[in-house]
C-alpha positions as CSV (number, residue, x, y, z in Angstrom):
1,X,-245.4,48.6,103.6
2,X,-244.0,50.4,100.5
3,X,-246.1,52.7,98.8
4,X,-248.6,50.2,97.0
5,X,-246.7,47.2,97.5
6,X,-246.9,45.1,100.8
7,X,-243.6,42.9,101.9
8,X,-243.5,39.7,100.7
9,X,-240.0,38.2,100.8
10,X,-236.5,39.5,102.1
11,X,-233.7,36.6,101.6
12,X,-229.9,36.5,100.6
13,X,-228.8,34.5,97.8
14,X,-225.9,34.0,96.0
15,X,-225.8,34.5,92.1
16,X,-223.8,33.1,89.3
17,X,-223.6,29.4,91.2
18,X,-225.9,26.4,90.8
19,X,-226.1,26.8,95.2
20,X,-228.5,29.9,94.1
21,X,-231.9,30.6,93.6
22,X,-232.1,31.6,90.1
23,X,-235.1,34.4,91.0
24,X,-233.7,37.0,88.3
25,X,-234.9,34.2,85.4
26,X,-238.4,34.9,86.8
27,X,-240.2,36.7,84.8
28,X,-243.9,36.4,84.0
29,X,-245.5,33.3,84.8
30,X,-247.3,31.6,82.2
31,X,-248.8,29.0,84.3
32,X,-250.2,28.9,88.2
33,X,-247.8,25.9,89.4
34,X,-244.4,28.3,88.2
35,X,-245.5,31.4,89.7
36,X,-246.7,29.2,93.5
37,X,-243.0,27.4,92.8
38,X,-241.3,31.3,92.9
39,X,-243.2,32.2,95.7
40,X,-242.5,29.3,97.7
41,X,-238.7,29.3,97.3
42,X,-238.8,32.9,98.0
43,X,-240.9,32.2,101.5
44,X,-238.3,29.3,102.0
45,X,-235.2,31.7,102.2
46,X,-237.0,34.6,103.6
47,X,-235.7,36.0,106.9
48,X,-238.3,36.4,108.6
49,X,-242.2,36.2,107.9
50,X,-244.5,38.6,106.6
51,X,-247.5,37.0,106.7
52,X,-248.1,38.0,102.7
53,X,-248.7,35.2,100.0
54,X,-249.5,36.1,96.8
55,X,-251.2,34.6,94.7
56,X,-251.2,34.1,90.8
57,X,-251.8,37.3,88.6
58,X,-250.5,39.2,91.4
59,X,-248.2,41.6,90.3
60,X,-244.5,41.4,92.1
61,X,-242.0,44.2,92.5
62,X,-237.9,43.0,92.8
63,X,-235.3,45.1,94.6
64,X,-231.9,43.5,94.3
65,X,-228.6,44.5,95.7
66,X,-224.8,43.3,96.3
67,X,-224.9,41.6,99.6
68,X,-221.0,40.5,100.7
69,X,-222.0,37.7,103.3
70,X,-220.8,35.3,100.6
71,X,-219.3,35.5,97.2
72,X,-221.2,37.2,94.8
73,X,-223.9,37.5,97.4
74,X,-227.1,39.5,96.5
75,X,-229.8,40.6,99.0
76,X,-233.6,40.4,97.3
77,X,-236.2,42.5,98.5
78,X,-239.7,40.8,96.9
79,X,-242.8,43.1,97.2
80,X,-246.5,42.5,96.1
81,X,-248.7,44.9,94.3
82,X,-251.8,45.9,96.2
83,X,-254.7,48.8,94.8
């Protein structure tokens, strides 16, 4: 658990392709059915489970760094905001 953020999502996706998930486009969700679409593909390519869903109005913290496993790999850390 991060200081006021619980776990959500840790995955490996490539960037710049149209193989990737596209998760830096995500911004605010206008609507419940985009934000539940996000969070699903980001449970779909996470390594392992955590356990944490979140849920819409949630607020949702993304770390992102080069990950070399593939070509312009990235390695996506997706955390939710708890009080």
């Amino acid at each position: 658990m991060l200081s006021g953020c619980t776990l959500q999502a840790v995955f490996k996706t490539t960037v710049y392709d149209t193989k990737g998930f596209a998760f830096y486009e995500f911004v605010n969700a206008d609507k419940n059915e985009k934000f539940d679409e996000y969070v699903r593909k980001c449970k779909r390519l996470s390594l392992y489970e955590t356990n944490v869903i979140p849920e819409y109005g949630d607020d949702l913290l993304t770390l992102v760094t080069c990950e070399y496993s593939a070509r312009n790999g990235r390695m996506v850390v997706v955390a939710k905001k708890i009080e």
